[in-house]
GUBA-853820 format. One line per field, with one value per residue (C-alpha): residue in one letter; chain; x, y, z. Coordinates in steps of 0.05 Angstrom, whole numbers, plus 5000, padded with zeros to 4 digits. Layout:
# GUBA-853820
r	a, ... $
c	A, ... $
east	X, ... $
north	Y, ... $
up	Z, ... $
END
This chain:
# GUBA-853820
r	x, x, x, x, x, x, x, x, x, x, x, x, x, x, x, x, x, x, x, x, x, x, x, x, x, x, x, x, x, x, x, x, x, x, x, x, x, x, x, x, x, x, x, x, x, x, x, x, x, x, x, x, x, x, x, x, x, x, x, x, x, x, x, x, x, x, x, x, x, x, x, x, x, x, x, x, x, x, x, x, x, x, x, x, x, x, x, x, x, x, x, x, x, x, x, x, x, x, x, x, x, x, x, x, x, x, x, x, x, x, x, x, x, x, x, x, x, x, x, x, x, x, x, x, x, x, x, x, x, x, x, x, x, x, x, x, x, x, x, x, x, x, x, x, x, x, x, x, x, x, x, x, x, x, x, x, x, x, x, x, x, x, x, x, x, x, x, x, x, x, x, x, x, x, x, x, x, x, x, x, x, x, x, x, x, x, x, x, x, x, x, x, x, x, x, x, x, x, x, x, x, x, x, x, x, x, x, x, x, x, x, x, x, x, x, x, x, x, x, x, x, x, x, x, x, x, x, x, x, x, x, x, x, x, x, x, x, x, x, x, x, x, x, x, x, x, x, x, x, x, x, x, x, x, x, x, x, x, x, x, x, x, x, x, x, x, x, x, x, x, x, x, x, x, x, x, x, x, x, x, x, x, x, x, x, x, x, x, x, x, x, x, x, x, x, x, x, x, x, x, x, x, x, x, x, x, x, x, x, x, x, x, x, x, x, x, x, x, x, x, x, x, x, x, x, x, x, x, x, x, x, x, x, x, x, x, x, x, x, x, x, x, x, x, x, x, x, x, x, x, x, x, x, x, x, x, x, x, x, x, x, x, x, x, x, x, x, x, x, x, x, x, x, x, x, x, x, x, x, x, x, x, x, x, x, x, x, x, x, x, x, x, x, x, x, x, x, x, x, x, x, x, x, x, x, x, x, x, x, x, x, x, x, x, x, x, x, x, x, x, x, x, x, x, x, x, x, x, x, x, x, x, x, x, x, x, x, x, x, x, x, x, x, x, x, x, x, x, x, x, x, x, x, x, x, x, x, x $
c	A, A, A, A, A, A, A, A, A, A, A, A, A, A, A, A, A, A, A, A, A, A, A, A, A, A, A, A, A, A, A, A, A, A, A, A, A, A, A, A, A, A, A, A, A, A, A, A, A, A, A, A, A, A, A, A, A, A, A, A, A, A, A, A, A, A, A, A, A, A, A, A, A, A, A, A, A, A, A, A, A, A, A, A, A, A, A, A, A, A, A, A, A, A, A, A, A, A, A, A, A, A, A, A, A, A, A, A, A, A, A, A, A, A, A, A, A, A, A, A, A, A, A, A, A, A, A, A, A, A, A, A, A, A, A, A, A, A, A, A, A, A, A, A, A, A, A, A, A, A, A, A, A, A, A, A, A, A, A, A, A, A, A, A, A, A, A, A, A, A, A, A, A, A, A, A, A, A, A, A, A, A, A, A, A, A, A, A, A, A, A, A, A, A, A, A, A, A, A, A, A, A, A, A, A, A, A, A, A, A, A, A, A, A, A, A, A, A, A, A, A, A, A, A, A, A, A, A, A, A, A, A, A, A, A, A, A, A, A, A, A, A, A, A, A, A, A, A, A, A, A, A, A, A, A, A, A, A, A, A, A, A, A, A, A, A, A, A, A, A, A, A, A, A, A, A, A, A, A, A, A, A, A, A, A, A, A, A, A, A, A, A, A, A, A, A, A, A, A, A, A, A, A, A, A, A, A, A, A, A, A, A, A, A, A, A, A, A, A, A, A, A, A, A, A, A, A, A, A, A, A, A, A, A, A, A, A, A, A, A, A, A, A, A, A, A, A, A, A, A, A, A, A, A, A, A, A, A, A, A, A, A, A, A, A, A, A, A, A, A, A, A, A, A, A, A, A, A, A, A, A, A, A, A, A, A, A, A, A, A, A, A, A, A, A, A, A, A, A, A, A, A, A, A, A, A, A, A, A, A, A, A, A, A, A, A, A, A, A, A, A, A, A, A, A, A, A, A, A, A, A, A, A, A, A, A, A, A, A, A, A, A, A, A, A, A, A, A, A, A, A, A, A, A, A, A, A, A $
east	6879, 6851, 6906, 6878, 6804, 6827, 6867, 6808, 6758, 6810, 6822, 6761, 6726, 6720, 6787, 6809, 6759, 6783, 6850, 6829, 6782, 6837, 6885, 6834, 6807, 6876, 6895, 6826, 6830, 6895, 6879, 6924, 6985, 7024, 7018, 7009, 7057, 7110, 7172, 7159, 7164, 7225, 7260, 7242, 7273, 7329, 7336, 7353, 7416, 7445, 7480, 7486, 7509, 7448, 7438, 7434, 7365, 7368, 7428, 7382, 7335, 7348, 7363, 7298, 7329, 7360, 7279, 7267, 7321, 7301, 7224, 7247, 7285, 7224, 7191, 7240, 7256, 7245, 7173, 7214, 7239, 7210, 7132, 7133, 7145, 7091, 7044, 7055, 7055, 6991, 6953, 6979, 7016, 6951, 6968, 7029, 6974, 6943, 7002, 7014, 6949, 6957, 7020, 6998, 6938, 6976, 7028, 6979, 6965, 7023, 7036, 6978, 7006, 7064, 7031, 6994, 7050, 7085, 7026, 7016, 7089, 7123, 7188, 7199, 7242, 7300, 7287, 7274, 7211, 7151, 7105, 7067, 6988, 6993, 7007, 6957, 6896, 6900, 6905, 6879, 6822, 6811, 6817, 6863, 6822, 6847, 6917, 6928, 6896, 6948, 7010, 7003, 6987, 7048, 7090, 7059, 7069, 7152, 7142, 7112, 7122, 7183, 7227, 7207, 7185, 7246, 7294, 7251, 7268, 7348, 7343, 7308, 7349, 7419, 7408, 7381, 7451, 7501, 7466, 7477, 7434, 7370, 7388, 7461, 7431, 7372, 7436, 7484, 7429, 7404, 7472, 7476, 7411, 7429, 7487, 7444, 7384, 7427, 7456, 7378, 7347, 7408, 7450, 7387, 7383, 7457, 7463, 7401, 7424, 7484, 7452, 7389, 7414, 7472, 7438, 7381, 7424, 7459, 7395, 7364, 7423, 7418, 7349, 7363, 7412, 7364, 7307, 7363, 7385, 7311, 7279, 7243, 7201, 7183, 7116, 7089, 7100, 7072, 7013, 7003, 7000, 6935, 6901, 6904, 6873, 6821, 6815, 6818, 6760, 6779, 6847, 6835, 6759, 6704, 6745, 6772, 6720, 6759, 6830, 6806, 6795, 6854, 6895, 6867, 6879, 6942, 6966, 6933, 6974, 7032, 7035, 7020, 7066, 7123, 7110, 7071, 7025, 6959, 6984, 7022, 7085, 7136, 7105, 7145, 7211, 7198, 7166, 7237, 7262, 7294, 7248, 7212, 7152, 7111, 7084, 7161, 7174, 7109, 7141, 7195, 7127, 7115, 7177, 7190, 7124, 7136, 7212, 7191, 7128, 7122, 7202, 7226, 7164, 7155, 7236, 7225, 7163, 7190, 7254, 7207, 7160, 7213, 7263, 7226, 7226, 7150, 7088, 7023, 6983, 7032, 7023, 6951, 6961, 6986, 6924, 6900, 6905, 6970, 7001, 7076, 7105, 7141, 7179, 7169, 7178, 7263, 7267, 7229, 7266, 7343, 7318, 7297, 7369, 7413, 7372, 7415, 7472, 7488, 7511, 7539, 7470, 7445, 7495, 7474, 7405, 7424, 7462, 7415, 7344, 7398, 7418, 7352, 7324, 7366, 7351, 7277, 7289, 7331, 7278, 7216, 7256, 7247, 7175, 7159, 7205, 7169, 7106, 7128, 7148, 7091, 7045, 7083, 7142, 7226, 7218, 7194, 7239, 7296, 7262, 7225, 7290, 7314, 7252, 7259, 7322, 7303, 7245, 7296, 7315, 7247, 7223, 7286, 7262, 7193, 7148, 7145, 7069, 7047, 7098, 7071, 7003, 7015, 7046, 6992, 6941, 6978, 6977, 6909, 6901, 6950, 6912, 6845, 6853, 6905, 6852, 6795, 6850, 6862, 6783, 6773, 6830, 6835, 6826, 6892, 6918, 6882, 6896, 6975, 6980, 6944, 6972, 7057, 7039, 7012, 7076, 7124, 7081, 7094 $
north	8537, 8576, 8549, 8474, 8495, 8525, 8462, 8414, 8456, 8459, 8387, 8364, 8310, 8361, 8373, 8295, 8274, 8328, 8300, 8233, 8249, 8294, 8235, 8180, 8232, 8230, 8154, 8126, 8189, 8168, 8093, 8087, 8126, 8108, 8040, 8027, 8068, 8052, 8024, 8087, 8133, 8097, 8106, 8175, 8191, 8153, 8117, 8180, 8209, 8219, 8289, 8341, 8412, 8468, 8516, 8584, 8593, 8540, 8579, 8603, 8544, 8484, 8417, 8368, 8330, 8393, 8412, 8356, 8358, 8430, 8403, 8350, 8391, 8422, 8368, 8311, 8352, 8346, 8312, 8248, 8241, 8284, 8287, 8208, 8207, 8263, 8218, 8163, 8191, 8241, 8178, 8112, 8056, 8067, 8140, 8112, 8069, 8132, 8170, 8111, 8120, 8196, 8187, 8131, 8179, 8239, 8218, 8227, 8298, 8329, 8297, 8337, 8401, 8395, 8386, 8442, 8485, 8463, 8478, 8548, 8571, 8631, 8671, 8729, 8791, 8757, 8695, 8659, 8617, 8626, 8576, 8557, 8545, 8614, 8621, 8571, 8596, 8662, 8636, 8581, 8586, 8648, 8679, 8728, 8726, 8657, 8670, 8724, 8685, 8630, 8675, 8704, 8639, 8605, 8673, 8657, 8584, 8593, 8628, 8569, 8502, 8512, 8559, 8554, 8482, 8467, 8517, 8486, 8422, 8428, 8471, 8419, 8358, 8400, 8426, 8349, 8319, 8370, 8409, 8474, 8537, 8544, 8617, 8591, 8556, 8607, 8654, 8603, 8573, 8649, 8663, 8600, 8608, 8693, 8658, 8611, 8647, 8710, 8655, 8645, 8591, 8558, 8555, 8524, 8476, 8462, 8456, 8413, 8365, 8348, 8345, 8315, 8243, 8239, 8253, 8212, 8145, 8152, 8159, 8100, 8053, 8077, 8048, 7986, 7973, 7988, 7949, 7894, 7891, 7887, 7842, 7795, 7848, 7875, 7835, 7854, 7928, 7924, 7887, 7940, 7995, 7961, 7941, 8005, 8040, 7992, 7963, 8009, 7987, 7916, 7952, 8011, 7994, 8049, 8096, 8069, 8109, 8170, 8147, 8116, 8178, 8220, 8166, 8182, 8253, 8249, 8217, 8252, 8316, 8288, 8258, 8325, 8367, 8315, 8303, 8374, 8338, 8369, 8443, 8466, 8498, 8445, 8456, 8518, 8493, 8433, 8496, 8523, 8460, 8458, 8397, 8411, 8355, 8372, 8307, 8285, 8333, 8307, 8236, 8265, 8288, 8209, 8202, 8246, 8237, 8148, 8157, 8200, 8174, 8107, 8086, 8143, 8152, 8083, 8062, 8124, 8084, 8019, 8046, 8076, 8017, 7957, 7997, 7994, 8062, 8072, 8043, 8056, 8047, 8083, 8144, 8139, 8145, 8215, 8243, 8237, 8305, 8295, 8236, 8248, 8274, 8232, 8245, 8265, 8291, 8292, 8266, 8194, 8190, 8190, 8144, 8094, 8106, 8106, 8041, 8007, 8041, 8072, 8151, 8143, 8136, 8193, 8238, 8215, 8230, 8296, 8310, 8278, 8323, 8390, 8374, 8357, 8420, 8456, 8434, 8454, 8514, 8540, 8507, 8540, 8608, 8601, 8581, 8649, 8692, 8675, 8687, 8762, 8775, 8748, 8790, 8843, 8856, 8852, 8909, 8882, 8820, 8844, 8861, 8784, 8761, 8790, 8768, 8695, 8703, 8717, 8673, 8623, 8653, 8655, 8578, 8558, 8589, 8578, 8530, 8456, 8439, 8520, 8520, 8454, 8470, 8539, 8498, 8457, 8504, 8547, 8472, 8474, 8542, 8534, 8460, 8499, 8545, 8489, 8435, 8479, 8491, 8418, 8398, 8447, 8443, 8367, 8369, 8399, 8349, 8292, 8317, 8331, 8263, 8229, 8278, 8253, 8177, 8181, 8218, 8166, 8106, 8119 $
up	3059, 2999, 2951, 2974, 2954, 2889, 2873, 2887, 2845, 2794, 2785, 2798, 2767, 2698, 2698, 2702, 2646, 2606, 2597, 2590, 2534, 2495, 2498, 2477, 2420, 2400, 2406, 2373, 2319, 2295, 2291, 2359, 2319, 2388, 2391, 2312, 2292, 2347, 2298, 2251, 2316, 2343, 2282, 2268, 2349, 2382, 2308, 2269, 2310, 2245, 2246, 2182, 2178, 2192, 2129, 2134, 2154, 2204, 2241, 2293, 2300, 2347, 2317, 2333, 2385, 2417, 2420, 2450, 2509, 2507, 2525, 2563, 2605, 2625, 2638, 2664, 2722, 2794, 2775, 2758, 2835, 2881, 2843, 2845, 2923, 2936, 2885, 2934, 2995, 2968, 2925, 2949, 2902, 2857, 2835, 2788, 2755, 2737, 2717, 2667, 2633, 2629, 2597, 2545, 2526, 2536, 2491, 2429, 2472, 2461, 2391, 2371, 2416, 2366, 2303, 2314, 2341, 2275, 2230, 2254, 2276, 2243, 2240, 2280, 2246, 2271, 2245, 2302, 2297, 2344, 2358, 2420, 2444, 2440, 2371, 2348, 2393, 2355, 2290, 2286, 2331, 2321, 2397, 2414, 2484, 2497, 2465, 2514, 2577, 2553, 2554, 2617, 2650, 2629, 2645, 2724, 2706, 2704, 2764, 2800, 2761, 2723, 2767, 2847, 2858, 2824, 2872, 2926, 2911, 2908, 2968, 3011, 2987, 2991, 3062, 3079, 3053, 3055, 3116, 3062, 3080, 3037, 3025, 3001, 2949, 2932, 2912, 2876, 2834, 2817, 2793, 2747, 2724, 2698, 2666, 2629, 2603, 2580, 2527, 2499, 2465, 2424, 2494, 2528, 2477, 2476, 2555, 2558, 2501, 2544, 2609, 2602, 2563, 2613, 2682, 2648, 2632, 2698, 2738, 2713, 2721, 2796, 2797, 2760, 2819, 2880, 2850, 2827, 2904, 2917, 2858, 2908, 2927, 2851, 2838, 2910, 2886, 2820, 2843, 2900, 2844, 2810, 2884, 2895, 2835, 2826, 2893, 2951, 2991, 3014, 3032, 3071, 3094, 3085, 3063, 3000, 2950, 2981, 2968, 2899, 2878, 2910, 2872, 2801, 2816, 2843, 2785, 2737, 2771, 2776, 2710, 2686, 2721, 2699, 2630, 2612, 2561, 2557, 2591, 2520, 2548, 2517, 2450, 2453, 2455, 2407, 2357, 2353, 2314, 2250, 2229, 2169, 2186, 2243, 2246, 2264, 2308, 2346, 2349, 2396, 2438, 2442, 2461, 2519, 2552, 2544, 2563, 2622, 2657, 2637, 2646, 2698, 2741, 2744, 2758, 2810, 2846, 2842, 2868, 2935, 2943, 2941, 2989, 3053, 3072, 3053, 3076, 3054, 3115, 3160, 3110, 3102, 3183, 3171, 3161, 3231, 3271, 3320, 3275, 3265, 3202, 3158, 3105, 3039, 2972, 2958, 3032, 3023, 2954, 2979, 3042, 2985, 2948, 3012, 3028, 2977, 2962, 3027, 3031, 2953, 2942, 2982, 2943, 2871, 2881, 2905, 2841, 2795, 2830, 2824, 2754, 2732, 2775, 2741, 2666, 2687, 2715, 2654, 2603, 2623, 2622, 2545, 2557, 2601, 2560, 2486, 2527, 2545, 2478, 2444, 2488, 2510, 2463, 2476, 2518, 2583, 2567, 2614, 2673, 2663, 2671, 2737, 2764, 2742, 2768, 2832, 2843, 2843, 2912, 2940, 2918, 2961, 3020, 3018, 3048, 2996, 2997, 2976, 2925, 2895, 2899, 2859, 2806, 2805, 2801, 2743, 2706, 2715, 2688, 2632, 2607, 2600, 2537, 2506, 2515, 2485, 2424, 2419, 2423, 2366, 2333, 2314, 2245, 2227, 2271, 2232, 2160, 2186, 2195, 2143, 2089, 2126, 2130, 2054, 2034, 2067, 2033, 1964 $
END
């Protein structure tokens, strides 16, 4: 399949060290800001939900954790449940190793994505601010070239990532629970989602500030209790996840180079496409802030990415491997010609909740992958929209917006593995201009920082 080929090229072995050498620029650049720094960034996040009135010039900005529901929505979507279970079944036990150190690196990744989203963002005529890789490949590198590339990648990138895989999702696990016609909810979740986006940014932001902390809490208590009901079996999971990143060989015989390596990139992807750091589109949403540090603002990066991959992957995996319902060597079995399908993606993720908690667990998991869907889908409609109106003007904004609309309808009906591997491929596309930005770019980033942490010393 040609979307296969292009997906291998794309995150190939350039691609992979790439992202590892942005985050560990980042992390040794910043004297390990992430670790070093971790009481100032706690404090400056979930510490500081202190609450004042906007002034007038704020009216049409979003407050900084409302930017960062607004980004996490984006991010802590269907990636979270469904992307761990197709890292698994994809890359083995050792792919979550691998999304951990994306995320640990990639946390000082998108910091610097926000920094410099921060450092070169501007008001509109409106009043609205503007700020994106977009925004700071034109000015501040200097290349309208890239800046456009950017734009029109992440308008195709709503398309894919943040709009169908999402539909795709909530249509597979609805008609899987409920038995409800994929086309029945391709048309409901269209209609919610017109509803949504006519509101714009401050509704997103709004909508996603409720949702995302709620479904967020609730989700993780509901994998505290399956791996509480299945706590003897913790240590053998965890200690699959590093066999199999570091030692595939003795495991799965001559073969294991192979799955080593399918297991870094599967995690790598994964960890991407759930926590966006290193692809530049949630800089968008945490741009439209009403923080006045950068530097801050780039704390609630560190955040999101920790809170999502390291805790919520990870709660997601443990969740699958200590439940029963998977087994490594019975999926790596797949891959013979003739071998019988098993399942996967939203599928493999309720078997692992209904092992526990029976058919109420079936049903949560269906609400939290919708509601979280959902968040996504609406998030990433700011993301494609300030793309089209950075590049092409409010004019074409409208007819963007029926089409979003209904690509909801055609990522339920479609098949899952093409959908995912467009997403992945317009991640791929997406992280190449950003990463160039952030390679060149890291001196604003440095002096950003130095110039805050000096400030708050004396």
């Amino acid at each position: 399949m040609i979307l296969e080929y292009i997906e291998q090229f794309l995150w190939g072995n350039a691609m992979l060290l790439a992202f590892f050498l942005i985050g560990l620029f980042y992390t040794v650049w910043t004297n390990f800001f992430q670790f070093v720094h971790i009481r100032l960034w706690l404090s400056k996040t979930i510490g500081s939900f202190t609450k004042r009135r906007k002034t007038e010039s704020e009216k049409q900005s979003l407050s900084p954790f409302q930017a960062m529901s607004a980004a996490l929505a984006g991010s802590m979507g269907i990636g979270n449940i469904v992307g761990v279970a197709a890292a698994l079944t994809a890359g083995g036990p050792g792919a979550i190793f691998w999304m951990w150190v994306s995320a640990l690196l990639g946390a000082m990744t998108k910091y610097a994505e926000i920094v410099l989203g921060f450092h070169y963002r501007y008001r509109d005529q409106q009043g609205n601010w503007v700020g994106g890789p977009m925004v700071y490949l034109k000015e501040g590198l200097k290349s309208p070239f890239l800046s456009g590339c950017f734009s029109v990648i992440c308008i195709i990138g709503s398309f894919a990532m943040g709009n169908m895989t999402q539909g795709n999702s909530m249509a597979e696990i609805l008609n899987y629970t409920f038995d409800i016609p994929v086309l029945v909810t391709g048309f409901v979740a269209a209609a919610l989602i017109a509803f949504v986006i006519i509101g714009g940014v401050e509704r997103i932001g709004k909508l996603s500030a409720v949702l995302i902390p709620f479904m967020s809490v609730f989700y993780i208590i509901a994998c505290l209790l399956v791996i509480g009901a299945n706590i003897t079996k913790v240590p053998a999971a965890i200690w699959s996840i590093f066999v199999y990143a570091f030692r595939p060989k003795p495991i799965l015989g001559g073969i294991g180079g192979y799955y080593l390596k399918t297991a870094l990139r599967t995690g790598v992807m994964r960890g991407v496409f759930s926590n966006e750091a290193g692809i530049g589109s949630s800089v968008i949403a945490h741009a439209a802030s009403s923080a006045k540090e950068g530097v801050e603002q780039g704390m609630w990066g560190i955040f999101e990415v920790l809170l999502d991959t390291v805790v919520v992957c990870t709660l997601t995996a443990l969740v699958i491997l200590t439940s029963g319902v998977y087994d490594v060597q019975i999926y790596r079995a797949v891959k013979i010609p003739g071998a019988v399908t098993l399942p996967d993606g939203a599928t493999l993720a309720t078997d692992a909740f209904s092992s526990v908690l029976g058919g109420f667990g079936q049903h949560f998991l269906t609400f939290a992958t919708v509601v979280f869907a959902f968040a996504t889908i609406i998030a990433w409609s700011h993301y494609g929209e300030q793309c089209v109106v950075y590049l092409l003007g409010k004019r074409y904004l409208y007819l963007y917006k029926i089409l979003y609309v209904c690509s909801v309808l055609l990522g339920c009906v479609m098949r899952m593995d093409v959908v995912w591997r467009i997403a992945d491929n317009m991640n791929a596309l997406m992280a190449i201009p950003n990463l160039i930005a952030l390679t060149f770019l890291g001196k604003v980033v440095l002096t950003d920082t130095r110039n805050y942490l000096e400030k708050i010393e004396e």
